[in-house]
NUDRENBA-598191 format. One record per residue: residue in three letters; x, y, z of N, C-alpha, C in turn. Coordinates in steps of 0.02 Angstrom, whole numbers, plus 50000, padded with zeros to 5 digits. Example, Ala and Ser with C-alpha at 12.3 -4.5 7.8 and 13.67 -1.06 7.14 Angstrom:
> ala | 50660 | 49716 | 50390 | 50615 | 49775 | 50390 | 50660 | 49835 | 50390 .
> ser | 50642 | 49888 | 50354 | 50684 | 49947 | 50357 | 50645 | 50002 | 50394 .
This chain:
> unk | 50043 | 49941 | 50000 | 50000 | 50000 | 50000 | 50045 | 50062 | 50000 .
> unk | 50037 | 50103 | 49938 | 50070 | 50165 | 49931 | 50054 | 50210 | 50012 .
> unk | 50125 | 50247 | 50018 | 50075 | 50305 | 50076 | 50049 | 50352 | 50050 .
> unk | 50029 | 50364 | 49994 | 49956 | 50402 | 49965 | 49893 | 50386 | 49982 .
> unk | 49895 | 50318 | 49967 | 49846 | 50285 | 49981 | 49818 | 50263 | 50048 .
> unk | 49872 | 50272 | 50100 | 49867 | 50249 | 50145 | 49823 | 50322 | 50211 .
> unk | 49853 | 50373 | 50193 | 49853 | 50452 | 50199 | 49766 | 50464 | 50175 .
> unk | 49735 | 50447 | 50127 | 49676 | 50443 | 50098 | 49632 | 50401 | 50140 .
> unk | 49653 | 50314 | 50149 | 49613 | 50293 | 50198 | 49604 | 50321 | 50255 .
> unk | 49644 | 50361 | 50297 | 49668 | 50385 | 50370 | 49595 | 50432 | 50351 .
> unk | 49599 | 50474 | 50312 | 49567 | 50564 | 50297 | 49487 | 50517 | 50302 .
> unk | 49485 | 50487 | 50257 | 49412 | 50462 | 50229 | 49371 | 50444 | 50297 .
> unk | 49419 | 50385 | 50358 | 49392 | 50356 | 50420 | 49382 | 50407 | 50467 .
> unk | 49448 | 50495 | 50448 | 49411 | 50532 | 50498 | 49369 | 50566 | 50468 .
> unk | 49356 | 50574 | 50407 | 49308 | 50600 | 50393 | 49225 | 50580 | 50411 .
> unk | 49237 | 50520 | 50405 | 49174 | 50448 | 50418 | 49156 | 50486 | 50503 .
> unk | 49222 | 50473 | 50527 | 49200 | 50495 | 50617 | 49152 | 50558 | 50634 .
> unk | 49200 | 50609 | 50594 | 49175 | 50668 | 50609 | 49098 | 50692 | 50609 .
> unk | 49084 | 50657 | 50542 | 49010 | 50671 | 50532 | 48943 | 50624 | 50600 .
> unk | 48987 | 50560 | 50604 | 48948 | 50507 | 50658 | 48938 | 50548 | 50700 .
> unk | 49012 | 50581 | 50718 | 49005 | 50649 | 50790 | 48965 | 50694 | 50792 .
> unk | 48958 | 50742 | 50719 | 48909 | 50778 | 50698 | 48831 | 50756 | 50709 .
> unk | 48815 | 50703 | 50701 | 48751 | 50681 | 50685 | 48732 | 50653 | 50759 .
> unk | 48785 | 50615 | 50807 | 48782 | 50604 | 50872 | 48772 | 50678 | 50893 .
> unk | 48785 | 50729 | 50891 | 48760 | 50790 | 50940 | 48699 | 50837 | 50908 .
> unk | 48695 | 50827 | 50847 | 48640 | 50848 | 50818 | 48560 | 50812 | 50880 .
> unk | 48579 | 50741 | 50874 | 48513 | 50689 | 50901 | 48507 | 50710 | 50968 .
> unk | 48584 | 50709 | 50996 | 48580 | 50725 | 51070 | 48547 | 50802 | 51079 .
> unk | 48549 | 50846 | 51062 | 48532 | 50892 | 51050 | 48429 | 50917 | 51060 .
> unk | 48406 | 50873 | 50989 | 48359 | 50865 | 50984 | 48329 | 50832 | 51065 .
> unk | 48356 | 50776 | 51093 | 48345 | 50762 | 51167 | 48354 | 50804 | 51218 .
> unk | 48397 | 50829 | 51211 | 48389 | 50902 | 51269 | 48344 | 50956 | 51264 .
> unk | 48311 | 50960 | 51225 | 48273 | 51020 | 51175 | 48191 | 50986 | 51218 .
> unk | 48190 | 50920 | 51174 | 48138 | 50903 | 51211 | 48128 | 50868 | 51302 .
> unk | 48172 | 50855 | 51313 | 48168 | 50844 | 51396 | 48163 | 50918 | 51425 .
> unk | 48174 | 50966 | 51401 | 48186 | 51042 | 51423 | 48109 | 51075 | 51405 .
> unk | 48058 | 51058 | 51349 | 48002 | 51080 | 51350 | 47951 | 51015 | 51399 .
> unk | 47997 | 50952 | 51411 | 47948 | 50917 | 51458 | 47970 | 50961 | 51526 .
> unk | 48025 | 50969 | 51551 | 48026 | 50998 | 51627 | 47992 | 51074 | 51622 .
> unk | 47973 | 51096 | 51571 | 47948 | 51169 | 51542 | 47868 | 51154 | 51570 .
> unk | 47848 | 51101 | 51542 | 47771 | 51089 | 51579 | 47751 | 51068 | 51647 .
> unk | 47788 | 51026 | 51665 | 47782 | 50976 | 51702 | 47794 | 51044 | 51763 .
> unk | 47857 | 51108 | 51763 | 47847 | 51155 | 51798 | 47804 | 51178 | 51788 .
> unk | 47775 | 51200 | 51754 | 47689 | 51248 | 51755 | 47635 | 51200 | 51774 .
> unk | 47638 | 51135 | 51766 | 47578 | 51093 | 51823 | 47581 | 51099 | 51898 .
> unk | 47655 | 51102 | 51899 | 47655 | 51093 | 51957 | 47655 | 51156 | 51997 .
> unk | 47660 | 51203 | 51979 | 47638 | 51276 | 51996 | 47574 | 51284 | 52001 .
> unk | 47554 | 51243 | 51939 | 47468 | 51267 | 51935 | 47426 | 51237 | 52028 .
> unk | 47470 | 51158 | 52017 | 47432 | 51102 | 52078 | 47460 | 51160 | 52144 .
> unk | 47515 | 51185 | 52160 | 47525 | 51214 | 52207 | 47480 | 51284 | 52233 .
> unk | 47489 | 51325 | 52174 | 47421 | 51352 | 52169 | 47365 | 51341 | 52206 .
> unk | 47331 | 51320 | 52170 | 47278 | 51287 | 52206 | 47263 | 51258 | 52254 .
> unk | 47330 | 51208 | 52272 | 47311 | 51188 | 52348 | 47316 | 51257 | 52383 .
> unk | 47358 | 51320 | 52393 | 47380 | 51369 | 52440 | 47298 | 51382 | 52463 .
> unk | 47261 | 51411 | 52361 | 47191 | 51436 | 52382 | 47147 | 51400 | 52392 .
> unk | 47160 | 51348 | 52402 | 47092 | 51301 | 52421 | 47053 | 51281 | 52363 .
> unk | 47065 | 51290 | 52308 | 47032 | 51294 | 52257 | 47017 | 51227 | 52206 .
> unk | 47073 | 51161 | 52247 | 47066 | 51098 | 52201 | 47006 | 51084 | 52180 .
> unk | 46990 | 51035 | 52143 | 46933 | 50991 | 52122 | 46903 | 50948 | 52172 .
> unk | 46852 | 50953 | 52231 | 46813 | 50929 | 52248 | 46801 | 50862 | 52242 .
> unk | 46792 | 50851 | 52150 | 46777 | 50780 | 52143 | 46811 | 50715 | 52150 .
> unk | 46893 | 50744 | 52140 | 46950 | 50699 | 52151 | 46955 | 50710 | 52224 .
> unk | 46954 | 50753 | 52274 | 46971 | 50743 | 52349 | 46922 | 50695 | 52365 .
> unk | 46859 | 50688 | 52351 | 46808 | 50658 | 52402 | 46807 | 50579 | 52336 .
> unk | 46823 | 50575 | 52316 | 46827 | 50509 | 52264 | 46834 | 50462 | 52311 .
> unk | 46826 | 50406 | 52296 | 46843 | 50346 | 52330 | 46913 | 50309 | 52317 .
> unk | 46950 | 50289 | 52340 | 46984 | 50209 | 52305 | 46984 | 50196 | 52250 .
> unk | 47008 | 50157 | 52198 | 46985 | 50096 | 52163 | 46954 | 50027 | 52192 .
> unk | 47000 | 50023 | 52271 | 46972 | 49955 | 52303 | 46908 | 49956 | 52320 .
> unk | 46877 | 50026 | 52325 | 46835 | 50007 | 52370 | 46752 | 49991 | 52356 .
C-alpha cells in the first residue's frame, strides 16, 4: 500500500468519524430540547397544583373520590 493511499484511507475514516460525531450531537441535542420543554410543563403543572392547593381551590371531585378498592 502506497502512503498516498494509505494518507487517503486515514482522511476518509476521519472524515466517516467526524460526521457520526456531527450527527451524534445533532440527536443529542434534539433530546435536550425536548426533555427541556417536558421539565417546561411539568413546571407549570406543578405551579398550577400548588396554586391551588395554597387557595383552596382543588377539584372537589377527586378529593372526596373513593379508592379503586373500594
Amino acid at each position: 500500500m502506497s502512503r498516498q493511499s494509505h494518507d487517503e484511507e486515514r482522511f476518509v475514516r476521519l472524515e466517516e468519524k467526524a460526521a457520526y460525531l456531527e450527527k451524534l450531537a445533532l440527536d443529542l441535542n434534539e433530546v435536550v430540547i425536548a426533555q427541556g420543554q417536558l421539565i417546561d410543563a411539568l413546571s407549570l403543572r406543578l405551579e398550577r397544583a400548588e396554586r391551588q392547593l395554597r387557595s383552596g381551590t382543588h377539584d372537589v371531585a377527586i378529593v372526596d373520590e373513593k379508592p379503586p378498592h373500594y
